[in-house]
C-alpha positions in Angstrom: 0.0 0.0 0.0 1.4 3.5 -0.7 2.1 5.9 1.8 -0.8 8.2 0.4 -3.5 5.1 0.7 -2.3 4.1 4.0 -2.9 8.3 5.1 -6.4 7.8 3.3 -7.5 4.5 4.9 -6.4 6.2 8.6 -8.2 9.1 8.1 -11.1 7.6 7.3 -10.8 5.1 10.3 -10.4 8.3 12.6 -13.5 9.8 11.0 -15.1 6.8 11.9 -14.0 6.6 15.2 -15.4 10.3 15.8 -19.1 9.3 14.6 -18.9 6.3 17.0 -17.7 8.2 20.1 -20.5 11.1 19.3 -23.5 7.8 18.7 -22.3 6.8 22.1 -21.7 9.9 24.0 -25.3 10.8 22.9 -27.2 7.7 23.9 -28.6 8.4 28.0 -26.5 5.8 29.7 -23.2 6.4 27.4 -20.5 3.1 28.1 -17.1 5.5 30.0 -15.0 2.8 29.3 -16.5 2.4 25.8 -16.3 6.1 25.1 -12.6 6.2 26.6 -11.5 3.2 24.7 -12.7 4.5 21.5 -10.6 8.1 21.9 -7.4 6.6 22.6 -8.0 4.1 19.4 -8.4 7.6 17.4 -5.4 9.3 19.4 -3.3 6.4 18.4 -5.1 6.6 14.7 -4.4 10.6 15.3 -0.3 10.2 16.0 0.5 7.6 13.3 -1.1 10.1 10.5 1.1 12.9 12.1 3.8 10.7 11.8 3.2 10.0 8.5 2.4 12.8 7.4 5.9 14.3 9.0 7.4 11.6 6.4 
C-alpha cells in the first residue's frame, strides 16, 4: 500500500472513530469505558497520520 493510501484508509478510520464516540456519547447511559476506549483508538489513529504525514 502506498504511503498516500495508507494516510487515506487512517483518516477515514479516525472519521469513523469520531461518529462512533459522538453515537455513544449521545445515547442516555453512554459506556465511559466504551467512550474512553474508543478516543485513545483515534489518538493512536491521530499520532501515526502525524507521523506520517511528517514523512
Amino acid at each position: 500500500m502506498s504511503l498516500q493510501g495508507r494516510i487515506s484508509e487512517l483518516a477515514h478510520k479516525h472519521r469513523k472513530l469520531d461518529e462512533k464516540i459522538s453515537e455513544e456519547q449521545k445515547r442516555p447511559a453512554a459506556d465511559a469505558l466504551r467512550v474512553k476506549d474508543l478516543k485513545r483508538k483515534k489518538l493512536k489513529i491521530k499520532e501515526e497520520l502525524h507521523w506520517l504525514e511528517a514523512s
